[in-house]
C-alpha positions in Angstrom: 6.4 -44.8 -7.6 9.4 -42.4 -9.0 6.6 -40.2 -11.1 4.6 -40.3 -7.6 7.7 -38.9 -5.7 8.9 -36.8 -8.3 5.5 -34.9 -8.0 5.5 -34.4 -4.4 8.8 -32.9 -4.6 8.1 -30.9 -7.4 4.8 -29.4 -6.3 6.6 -28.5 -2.4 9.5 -26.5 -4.5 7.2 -24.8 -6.8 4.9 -23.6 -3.4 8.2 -22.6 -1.7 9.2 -20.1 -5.3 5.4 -18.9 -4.8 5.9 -18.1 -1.3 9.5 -16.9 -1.4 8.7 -14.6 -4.2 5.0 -13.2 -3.2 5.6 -9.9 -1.8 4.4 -8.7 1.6 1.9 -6.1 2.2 4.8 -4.0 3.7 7.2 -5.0 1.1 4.7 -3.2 -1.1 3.6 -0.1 0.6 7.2 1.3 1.5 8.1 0.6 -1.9 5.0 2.3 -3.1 5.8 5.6 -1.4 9.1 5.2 -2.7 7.8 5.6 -6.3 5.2 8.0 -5.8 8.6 9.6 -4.1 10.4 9.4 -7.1 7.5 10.1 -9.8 5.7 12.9 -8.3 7.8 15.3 -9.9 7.0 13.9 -13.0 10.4 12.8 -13.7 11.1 9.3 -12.8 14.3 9.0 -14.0 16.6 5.6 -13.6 18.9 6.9 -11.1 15.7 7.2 -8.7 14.4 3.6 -9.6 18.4 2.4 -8.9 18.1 4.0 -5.8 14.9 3.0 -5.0 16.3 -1.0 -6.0 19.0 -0.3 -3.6 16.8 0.7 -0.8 14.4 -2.0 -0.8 17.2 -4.9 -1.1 19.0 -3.8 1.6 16.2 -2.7 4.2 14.4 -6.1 3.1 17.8 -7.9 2.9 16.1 -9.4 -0.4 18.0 -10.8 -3.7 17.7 -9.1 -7.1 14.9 -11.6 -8.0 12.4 -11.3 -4.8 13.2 -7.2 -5.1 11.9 -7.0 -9.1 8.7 -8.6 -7.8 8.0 -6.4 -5.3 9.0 -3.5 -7.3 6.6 -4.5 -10.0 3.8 -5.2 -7.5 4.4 -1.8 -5.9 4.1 0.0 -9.1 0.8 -1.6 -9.8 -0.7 -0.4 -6.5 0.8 3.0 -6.7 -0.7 3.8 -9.8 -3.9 2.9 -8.8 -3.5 4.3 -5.4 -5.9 7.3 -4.8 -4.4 8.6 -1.7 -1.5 7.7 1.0 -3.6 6.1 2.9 -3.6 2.3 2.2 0.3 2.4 2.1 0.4 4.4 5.5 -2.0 2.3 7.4 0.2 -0.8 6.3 3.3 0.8 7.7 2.0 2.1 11.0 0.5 -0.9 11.9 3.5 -2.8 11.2 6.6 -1.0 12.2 7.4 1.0 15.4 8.8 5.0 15.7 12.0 4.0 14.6 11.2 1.7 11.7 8.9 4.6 10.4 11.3 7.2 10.7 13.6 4.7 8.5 11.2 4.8 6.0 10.8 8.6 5.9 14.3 8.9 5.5 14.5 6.9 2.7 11.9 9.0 1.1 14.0 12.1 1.6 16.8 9.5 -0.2 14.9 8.9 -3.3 13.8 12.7 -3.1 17.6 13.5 -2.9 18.7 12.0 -5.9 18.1 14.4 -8.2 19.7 17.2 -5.7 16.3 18.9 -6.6 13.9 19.4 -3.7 10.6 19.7 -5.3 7.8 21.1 -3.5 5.5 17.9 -4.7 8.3 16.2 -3.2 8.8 18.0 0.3 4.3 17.9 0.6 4.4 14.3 0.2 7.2 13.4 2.5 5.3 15.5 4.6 2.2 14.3 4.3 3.6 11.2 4.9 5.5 11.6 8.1 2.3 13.0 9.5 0.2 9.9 8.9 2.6 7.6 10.5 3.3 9.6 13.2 6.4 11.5 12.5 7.0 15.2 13.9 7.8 17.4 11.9 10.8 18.0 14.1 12.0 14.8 13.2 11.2 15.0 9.7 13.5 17.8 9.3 16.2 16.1 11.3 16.2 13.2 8.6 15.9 15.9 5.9 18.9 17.4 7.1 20.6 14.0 7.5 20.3 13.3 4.2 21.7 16.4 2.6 24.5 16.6 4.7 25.5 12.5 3.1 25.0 14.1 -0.7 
């Protein structure tokens, strides 16, 4: 009876950790343009991957734990990634106007890091803010935001 009990109890907690720690679709796209963000440059240094940790905790309100998995998941999917697409499609389906311009802003946030405004790093942003459906007229706003924080 105790081994029968014990089983039951163990096999519900281990499904919870599975479920607790599997990250979402979203979870993985923003965090993918994140990295492609921070690596496009070809310099994906660890102040960029701190900040990109920081971002994803708190916009997720995730622990350190549940925010390594999905950072390790994302960086799978970005490598194979062939375009923006699959990670764009994810967010505008998912999040409203506002929510997306949260996300570009914390592209321009990884982008900022560095104090270095690539021009790999403004055309993606870009790119980006386009295929969700941010104007360029906001874009620039949360551009601007951004530098004026540094």
């Amino acid at each position: 009876m105790i081994k029968f009990l014990n089983k039951i109890f163990s096999s519900k907690n281990s499904e919870k950790v599975e479920d607790i720690a599997k990250p979402t679709e979203l979870q993985i796209s923003i965090t993918s343009l994140l990295i492609r963000a921070a690596s496009i440059d070809d310099d994906f240094a660890i102040l960029e991957e701190k900040k990109i940790e920081e971002l994803v905790k708190k916009y997720f309100n995730i622990d350190d734990d549940d925010m390594l998995n999905v950072l390790q998941e994302a960086k799978v999917r970005e490598s194979n990634a062939v375009d923006l697409y699959s990670f764009t499609k994810v967010i505008k389906e998912n999040l409203n106007q506002e929510e997306r311009k949260i996300i570009i802003e914390m592209m321009w946030e990884i982008v900022a890091v560095d104090k270095n405004f690539d021009p790999y790093e403004n055309n993606l942003v870009w790119r980006t803010a386009e295929l969700i459906g941010i104007s360029t007229r906001d874009r620039m706003n949360l551009k601007s935001k951004v530098i004026k924080n540094l």
